[in-house]
C-alpha positions in Angstrom: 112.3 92.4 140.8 111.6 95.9 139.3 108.2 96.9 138.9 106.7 96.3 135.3 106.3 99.7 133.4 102.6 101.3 132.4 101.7 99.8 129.3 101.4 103.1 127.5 104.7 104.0 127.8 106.3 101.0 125.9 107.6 102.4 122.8 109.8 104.5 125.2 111.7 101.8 127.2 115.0 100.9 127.6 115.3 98.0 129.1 118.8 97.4 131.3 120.7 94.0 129.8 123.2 94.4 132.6 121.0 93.5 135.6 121.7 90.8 137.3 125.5 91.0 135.9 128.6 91.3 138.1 130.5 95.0 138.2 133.1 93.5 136.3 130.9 93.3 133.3 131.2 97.2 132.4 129.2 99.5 131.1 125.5 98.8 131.4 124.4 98.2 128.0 120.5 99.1 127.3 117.9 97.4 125.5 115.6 99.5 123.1 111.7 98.7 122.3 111.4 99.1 118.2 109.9 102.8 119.2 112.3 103.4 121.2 115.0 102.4 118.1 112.7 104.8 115.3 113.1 107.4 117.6 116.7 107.0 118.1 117.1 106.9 114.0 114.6 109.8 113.1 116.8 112.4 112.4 119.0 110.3 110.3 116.3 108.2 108.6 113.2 110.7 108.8 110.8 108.1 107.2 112.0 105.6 109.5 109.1 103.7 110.7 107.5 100.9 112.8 106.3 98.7 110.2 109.5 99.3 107.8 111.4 97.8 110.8 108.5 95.2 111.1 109.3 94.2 107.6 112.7 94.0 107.7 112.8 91.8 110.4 110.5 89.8 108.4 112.9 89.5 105.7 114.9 87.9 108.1 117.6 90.9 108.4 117.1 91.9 112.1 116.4 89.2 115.0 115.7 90.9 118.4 114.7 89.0 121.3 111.5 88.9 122.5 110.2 89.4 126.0 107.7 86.9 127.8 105.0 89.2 126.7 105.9 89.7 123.4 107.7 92.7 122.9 110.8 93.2 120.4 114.1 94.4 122.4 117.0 95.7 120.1 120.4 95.8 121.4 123.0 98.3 120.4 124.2 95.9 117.8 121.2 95.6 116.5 120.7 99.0 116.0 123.8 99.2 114.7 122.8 96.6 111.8 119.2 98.7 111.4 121.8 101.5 110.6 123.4 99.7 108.4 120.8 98.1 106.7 118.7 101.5 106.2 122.2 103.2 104.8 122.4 100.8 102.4 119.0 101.6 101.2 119.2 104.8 100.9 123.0 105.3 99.5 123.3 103.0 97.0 119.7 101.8 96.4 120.4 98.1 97.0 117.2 95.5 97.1 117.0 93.5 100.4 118.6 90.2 98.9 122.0 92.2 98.5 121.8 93.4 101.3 121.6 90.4 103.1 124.6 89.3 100.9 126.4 92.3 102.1 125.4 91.7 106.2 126.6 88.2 105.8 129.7 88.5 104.2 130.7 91.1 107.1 129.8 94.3 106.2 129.6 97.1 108.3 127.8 100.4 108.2 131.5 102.0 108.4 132.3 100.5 104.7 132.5 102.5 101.9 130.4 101.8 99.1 132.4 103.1 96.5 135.7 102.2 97.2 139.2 103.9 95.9 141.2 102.9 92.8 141.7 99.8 90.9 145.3 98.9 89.7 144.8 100.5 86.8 143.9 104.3 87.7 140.2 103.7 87.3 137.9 104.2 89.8 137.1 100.6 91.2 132.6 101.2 91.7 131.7 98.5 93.7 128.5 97.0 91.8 125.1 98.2 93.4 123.0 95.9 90.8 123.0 92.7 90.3 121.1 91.6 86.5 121.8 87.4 87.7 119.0 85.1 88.2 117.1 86.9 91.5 115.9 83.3 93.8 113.2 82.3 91.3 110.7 82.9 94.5 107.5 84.1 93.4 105.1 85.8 95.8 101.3 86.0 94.8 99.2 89.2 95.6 98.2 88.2 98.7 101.8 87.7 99.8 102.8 90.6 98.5 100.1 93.1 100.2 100.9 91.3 103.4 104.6 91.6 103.5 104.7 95.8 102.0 101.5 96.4 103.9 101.0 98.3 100.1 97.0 98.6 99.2 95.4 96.2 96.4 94.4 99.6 94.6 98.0 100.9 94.6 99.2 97.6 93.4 96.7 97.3 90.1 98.2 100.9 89.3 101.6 100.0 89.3 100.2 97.4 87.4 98.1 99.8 84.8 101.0 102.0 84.5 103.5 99.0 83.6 105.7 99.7 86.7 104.9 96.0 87.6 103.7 93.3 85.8 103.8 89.8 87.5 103.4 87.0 85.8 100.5 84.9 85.8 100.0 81.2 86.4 96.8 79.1 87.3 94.8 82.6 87.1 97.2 83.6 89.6 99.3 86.5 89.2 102.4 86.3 90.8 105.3 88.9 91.3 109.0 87.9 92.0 111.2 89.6 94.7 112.3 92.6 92.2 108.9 93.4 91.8 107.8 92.9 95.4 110.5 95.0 96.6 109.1 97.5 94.2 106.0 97.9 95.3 107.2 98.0 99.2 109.5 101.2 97.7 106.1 102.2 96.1 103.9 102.0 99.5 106.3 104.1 100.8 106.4 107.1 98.1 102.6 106.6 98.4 102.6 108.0 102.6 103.5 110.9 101.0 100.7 111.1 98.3 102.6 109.6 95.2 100.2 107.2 93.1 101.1 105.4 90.4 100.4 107.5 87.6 103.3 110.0 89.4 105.8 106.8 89.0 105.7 106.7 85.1 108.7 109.5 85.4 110.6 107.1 87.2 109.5 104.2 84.5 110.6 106.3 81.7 113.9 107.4 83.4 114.8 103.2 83.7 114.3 102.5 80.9 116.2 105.1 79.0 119.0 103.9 81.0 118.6 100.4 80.3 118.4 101.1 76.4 121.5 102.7 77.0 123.7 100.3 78.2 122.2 98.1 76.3 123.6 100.0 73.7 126.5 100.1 75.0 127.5 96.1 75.7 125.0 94.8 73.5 127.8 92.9 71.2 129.1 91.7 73.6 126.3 90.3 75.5 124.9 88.5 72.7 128.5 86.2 72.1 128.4 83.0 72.1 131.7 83.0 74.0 130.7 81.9 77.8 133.6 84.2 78.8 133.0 87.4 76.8 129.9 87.3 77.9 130.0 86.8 81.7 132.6 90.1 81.3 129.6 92.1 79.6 127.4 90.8 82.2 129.8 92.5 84.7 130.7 95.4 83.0 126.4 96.1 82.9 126.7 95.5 86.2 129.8 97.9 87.0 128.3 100.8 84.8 124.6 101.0 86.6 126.6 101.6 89.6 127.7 104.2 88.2 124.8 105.1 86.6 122.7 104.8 89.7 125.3 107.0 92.0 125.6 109.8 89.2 121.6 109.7 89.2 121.9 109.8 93.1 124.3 112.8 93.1 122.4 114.9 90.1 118.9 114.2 92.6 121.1 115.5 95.6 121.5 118.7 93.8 118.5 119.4 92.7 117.0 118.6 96.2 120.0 121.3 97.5 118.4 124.2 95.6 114.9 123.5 96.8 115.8 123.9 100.7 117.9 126.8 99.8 
């Protein structure tokens, strides 16, 4: 039995999956600790962190083993998903419960997210945003704090500065998976210094957008017709996907001149 490594170098091991197997089984395939899997993904995902891989295994995307003592182990497919998962994010801004949907109906980080032409010429943009009915969950504060590990100070800004605004019930406030998924985003921005008084640019920016395709469909999503309107509901979902990569490749840009 192979001698059990110093506890300070954890975050560093690989763990061997292969021992024990017979030669036949191949290639020895390694097991990563979750430091082990941020450093691996750093210079692709530079804000990569412990506790963003923490929380999306608690949103029940990832599901490494565990060790006796505790420890998370990630195999190569896992990692692979991580990719996937993080790509997603960051490409075409999806929120965790798509993503899911995405994962479970087979996708893979080699898909393309906007994919070639429909029958007709046009440019088939596969639809980043989804304006249904989210799960009806509802998360209190308390919920919410623990699962973005966001602070209560950070959260009554977004609040002041109507990024979020719950809804409350009993004396309660409660926030719904949009919003909590928000304020995650939020936590993150805030590592780097951004409050919520900085975030009103990005409140402004939405909802010129929204105004606009409202603007846009708004006949049509106000018809009685069931089946006129389910169209308008998917054509205001097709157009912010376009709207959401143009913004993304406009940002790119900009970003391009700075590092220049």
């Amino acid at each position: 039995m192979a001698a059990q490594a110093p506890q300070a170098g954890v975050g560093e091991l690989e763990i061997d999956l292969a021992a024990g197997e017979p030669p036949e089984s191949g290639k020895r395939q390694k097991s990563l600790t979750i430091g082990a899997v941020c450093k691996a993904l750093a210079q692709e995902f530079p804000d990569i962190s412990i506790s963003k891989i923490r929380y999306l295994e608690d949103q029940k995307l990832l599901t490494p083993r565990r060790t006796p003592g505790g420890y998370r182990l990630y195999t190569q497919g896992d990692v692979a998903r991580l990719r996937t998962i993080l790509r997603m994010q960051r490409d075409e801004f999806l929120p965790l419960r798509v993503i899911r949907q995405e994962l479970a109906a087979g996708r893979s980080g080699d898909a393309a997210p906007l994919p070639g032409r429909s029958r007709d010429g046009m440019r088939a943009w596969r639809s980043s945003v989804s304006v249904r009915e989210a799960t009806g969950a509802l998360y209190s504060i308390d919920d919410v704090l623990e699962e973005t590990k966001a602070e209560a100070k950070l959260v009554r800004e977004l609040e002041e500065y109507g990024v979020v605004k719950g809804e409350l019930r009993g004396g309660v406030r409660y926030f719904d998976e949009t919003e909590r998924e928000i304020v995650a985003a939020v936590a993150e921005l805030a590592r780097y210094g951004v409050g919520g008084r900085n975030l009103r640019v990005f409140r402004s920016s939405a909802d010129r957008e929204a105004n606009l395709l409202q603007q846009i469909l708004a006949p049509a999503l106000r018809s009685r017709n069931p089946q006129r309107r389910k169209e308008a509901v998917e054509a205001l979902e097709n157009l912010a996907a376009v709207a959401t990569h143009l913004k993304h490749l406009l940002l790119v840009r900009d970003l391009r001149k700075i590092v220049r």
